[in-house]
C-alpha positions as CSV (number, residue, x, y, z in Angstrom):
1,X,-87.4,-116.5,98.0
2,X,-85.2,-117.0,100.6
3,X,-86.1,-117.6,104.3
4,X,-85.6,-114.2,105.4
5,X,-87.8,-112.2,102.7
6,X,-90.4,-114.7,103.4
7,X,-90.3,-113.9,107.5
8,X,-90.0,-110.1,106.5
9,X,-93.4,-110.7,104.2
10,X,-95.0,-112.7,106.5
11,X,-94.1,-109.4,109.3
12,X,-95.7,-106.9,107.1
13,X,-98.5,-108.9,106.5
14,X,-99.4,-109.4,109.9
15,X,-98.6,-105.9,110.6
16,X,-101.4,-104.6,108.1
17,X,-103.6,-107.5,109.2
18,X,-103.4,-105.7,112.3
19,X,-103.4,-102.2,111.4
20,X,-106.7,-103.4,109.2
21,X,-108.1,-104.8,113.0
22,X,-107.5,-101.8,114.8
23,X,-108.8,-99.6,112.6
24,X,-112.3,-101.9,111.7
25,X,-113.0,-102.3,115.4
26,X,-112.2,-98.2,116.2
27,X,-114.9,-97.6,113.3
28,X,-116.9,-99.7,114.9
29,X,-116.9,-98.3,118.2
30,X,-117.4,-94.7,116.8
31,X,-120.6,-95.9,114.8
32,X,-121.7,-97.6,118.4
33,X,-121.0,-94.2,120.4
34,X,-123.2,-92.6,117.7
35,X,-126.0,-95.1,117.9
36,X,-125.8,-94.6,121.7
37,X,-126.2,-90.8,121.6
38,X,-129.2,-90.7,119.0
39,X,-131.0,-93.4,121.1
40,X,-130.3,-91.2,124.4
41,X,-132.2,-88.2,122.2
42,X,-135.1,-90.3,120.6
43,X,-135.4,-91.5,124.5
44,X,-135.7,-88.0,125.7
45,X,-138.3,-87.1,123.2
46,X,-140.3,-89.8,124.4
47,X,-143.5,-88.5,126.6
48,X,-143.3,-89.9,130.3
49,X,-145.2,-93.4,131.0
50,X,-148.4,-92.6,132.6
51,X,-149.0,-93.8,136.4
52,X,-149.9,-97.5,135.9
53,X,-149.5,-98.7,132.4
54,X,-146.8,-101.2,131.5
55,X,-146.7,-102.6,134.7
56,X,-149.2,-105.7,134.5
57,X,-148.8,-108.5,132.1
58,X,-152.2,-109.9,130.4
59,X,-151.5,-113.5,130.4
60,X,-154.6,-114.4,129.5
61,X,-155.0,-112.4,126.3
């Protein structure tokens, strides 16, 4: 193989290597958009905290 088919292989592989990044970590950020929205529902679904609860800390218990 001569020296300029192996740069020209070792192009195209770090093309797809990065073509294979982009498109992993785009996937991922759709799948965290997603996440982000049905939290926002399940937190809207959620009754309001009553006047006083969550707001001291047994540390005796």
């Amino acid at each position: 193989m001569s020296m300029a088919s192996s740069v020209a292989a070792m192009a195209t592989n770090m093309s797809a290597a990065q073509l294979q990044y982009n498109v992993s970590l785009s996937v991922t950020k759709k799948a965290m958009d997603s996440q982000e929205v049905a939290m926002q529902g399940l937190l809207e679904m959620m009754p309001p905290n009553p006047a006083g609860v969550g707001q001291n800390i047994d540390t005796y218990a």
